[in-house]
ROTI-509256 format. One line per 5 residues: their letters; for each residue z, y, x of N, C-alpha, C, CB. Coordinates in nm, 3 decimals, always signed. Glycine has a CB too. Layout:
BEGIN
a = Z/Y/X/Z/Y/X/Z/Y/X/Z/Y/X; ... .
# end
This chain:
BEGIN
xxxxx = +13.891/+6.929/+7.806/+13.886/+6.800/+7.741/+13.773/+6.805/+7.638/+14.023/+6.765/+7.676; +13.680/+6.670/+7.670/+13.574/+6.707/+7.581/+13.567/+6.590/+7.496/+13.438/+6.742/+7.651; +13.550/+6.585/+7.368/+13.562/+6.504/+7.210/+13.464/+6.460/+7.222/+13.576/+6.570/+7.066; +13.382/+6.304/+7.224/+13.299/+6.319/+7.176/+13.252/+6.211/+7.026/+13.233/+6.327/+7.286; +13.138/+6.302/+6.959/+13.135/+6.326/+6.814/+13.013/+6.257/+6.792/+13.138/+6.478/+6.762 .
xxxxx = +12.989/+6.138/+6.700/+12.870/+6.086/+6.654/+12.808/+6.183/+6.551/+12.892/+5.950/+6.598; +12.679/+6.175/+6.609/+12.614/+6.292/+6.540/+12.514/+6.197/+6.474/+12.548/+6.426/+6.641; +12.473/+6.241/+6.318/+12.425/+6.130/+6.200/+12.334/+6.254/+6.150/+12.566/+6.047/+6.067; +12.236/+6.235/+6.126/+12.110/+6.317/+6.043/+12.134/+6.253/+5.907/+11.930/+6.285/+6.104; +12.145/+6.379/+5.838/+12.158/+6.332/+5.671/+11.997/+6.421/+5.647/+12.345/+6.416/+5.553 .
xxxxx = +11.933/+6.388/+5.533/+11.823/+6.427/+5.480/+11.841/+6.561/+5.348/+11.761/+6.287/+5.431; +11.764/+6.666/+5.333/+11.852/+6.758/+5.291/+11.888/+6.678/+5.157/+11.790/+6.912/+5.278; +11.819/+6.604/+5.050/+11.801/+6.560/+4.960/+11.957/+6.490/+4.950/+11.673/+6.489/+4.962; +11.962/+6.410/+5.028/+12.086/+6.381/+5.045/+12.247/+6.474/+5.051/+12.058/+6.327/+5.145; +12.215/+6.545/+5.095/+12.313/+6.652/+5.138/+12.299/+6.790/+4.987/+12.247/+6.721/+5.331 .
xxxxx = +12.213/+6.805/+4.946/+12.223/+6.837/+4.806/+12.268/+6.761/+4.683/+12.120/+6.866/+4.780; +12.276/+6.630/+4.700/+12.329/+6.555/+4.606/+12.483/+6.565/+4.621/+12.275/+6.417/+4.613; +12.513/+6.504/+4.713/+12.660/+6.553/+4.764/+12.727/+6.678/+4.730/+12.661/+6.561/+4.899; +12.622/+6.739/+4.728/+12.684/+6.903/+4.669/+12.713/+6.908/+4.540/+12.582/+7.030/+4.677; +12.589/+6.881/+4.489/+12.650/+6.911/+4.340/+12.683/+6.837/+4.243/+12.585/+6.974/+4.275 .
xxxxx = +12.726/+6.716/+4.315/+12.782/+6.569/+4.262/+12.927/+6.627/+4.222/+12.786/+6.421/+4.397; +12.991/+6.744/+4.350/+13.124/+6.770/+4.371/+13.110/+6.918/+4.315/+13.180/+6.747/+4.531; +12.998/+7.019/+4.302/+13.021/+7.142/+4.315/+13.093/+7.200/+4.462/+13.094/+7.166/+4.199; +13.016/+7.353/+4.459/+13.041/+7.417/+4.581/+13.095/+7.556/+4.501/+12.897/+7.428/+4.693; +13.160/+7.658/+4.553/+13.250/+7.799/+4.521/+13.181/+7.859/+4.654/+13.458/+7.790/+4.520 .
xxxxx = +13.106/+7.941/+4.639/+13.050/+8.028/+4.751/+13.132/+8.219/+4.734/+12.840/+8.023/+4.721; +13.175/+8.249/+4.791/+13.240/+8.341/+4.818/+13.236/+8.466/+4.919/+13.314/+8.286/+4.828; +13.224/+8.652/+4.872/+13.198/+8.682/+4.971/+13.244/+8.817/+4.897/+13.066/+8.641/+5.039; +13.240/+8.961/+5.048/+13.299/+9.065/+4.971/+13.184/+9.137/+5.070/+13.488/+9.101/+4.969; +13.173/+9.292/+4.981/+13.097/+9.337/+5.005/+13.168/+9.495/+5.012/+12.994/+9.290/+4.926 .
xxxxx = +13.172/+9.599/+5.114/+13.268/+9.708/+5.145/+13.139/+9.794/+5.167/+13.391/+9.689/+5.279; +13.129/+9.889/+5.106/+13.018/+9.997/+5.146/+13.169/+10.145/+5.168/+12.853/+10.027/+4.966; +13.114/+10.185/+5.303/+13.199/+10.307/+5.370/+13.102/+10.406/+5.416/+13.294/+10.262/+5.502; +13.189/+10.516/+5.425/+13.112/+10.604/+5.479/+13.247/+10.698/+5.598/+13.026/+10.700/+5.334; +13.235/+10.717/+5.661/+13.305/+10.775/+5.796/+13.462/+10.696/+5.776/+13.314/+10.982/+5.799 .
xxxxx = +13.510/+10.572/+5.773/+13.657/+10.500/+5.774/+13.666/+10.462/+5.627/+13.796/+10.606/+5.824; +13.612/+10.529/+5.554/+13.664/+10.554/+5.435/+13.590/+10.478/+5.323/+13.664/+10.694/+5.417; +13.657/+10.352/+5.267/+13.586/+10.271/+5.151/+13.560/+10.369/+5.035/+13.682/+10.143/+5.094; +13.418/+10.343/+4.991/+13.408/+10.395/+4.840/+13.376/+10.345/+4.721/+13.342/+10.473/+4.830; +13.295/+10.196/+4.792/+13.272/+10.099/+4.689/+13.331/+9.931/+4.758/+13.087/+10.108/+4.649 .
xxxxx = +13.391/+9.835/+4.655/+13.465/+9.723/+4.743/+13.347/+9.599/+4.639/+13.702/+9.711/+4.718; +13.257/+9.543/+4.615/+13.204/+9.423/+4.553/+13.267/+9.306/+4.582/+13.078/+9.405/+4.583; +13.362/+9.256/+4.518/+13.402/+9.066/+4.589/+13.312/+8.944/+4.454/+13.672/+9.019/+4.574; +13.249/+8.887/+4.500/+13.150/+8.794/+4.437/+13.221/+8.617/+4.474/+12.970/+8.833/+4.522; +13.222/+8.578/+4.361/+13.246/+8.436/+4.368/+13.142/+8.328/+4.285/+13.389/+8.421/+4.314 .
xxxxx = +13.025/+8.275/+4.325/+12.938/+8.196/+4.268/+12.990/+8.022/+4.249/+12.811/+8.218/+4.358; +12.993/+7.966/+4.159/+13.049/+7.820/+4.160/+12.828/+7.707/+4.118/+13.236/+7.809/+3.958; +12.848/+7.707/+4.210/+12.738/+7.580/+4.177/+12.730/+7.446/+4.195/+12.641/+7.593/+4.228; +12.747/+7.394/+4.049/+12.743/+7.242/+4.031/+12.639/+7.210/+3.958/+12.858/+7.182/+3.969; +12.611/+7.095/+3.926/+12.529/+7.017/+3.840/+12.528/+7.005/+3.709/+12.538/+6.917/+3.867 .
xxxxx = +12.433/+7.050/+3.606/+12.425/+7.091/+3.522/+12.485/+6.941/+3.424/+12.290/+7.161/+3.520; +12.425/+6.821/+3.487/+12.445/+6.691/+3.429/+12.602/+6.634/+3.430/+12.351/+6.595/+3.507; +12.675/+6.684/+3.558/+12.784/+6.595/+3.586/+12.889/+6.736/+3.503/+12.808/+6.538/+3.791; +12.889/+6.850/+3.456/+12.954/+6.912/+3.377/+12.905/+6.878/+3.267/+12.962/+7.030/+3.395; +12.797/+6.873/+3.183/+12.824/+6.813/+3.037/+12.818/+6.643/+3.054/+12.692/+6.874/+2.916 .
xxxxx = +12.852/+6.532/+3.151/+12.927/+6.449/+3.159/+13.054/+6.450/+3.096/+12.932/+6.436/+3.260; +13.103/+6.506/+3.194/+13.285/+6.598/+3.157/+13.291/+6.646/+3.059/+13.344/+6.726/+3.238; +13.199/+6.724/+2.942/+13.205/+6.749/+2.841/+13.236/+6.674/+2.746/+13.134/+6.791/+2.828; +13.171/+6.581/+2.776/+13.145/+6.450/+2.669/+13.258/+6.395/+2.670/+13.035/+6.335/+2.702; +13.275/+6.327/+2.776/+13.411/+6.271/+2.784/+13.548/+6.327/+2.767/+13.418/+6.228/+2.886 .
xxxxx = +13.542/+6.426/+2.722/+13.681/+6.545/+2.690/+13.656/+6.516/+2.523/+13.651/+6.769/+2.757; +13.583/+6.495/+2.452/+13.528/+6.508/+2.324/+13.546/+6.361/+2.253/+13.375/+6.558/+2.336; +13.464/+6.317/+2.373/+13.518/+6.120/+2.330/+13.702/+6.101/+2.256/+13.529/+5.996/+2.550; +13.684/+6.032/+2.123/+13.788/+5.981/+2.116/+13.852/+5.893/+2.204/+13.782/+5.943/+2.030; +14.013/+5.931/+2.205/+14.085/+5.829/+2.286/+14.158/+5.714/+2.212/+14.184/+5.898/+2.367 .
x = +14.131/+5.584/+2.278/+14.147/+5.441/+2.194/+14.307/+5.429/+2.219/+14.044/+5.286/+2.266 .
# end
């Protein structure tokens, strides 16, 4: 059974705004072994958003409430 899916070209410009309008959490682990045996484990978590739409949120946490 085959779906079929409208396929839409976004522009990257576009598709970077979207990103960091919302922020992205990029995530990954890193295992260095030697014969079965772990000796070093790295797990990395990067969060990238928009520098503007977090001190937005700043502001407005700070704003008096009426």
């Amino acid at each position: 059974m085959t779906h079929a899916m409208e396929r839409r070209e976004v522009a990257l410009v576009d598709l970077l705004d979207r990103v960091l309008a919302g922020g992205v959490v990029i995530t990954g682990e890193i295992t260095l072994c030697i014969a079965d045996i772990d000796l070093v484990r790295i797990s990395l978590r990067a969060l990238i958003a928009s520098v503007r739409v977090e001190a937005e949120e700043a502001e407005d946490d700070h704003q008096p409430r009426s």
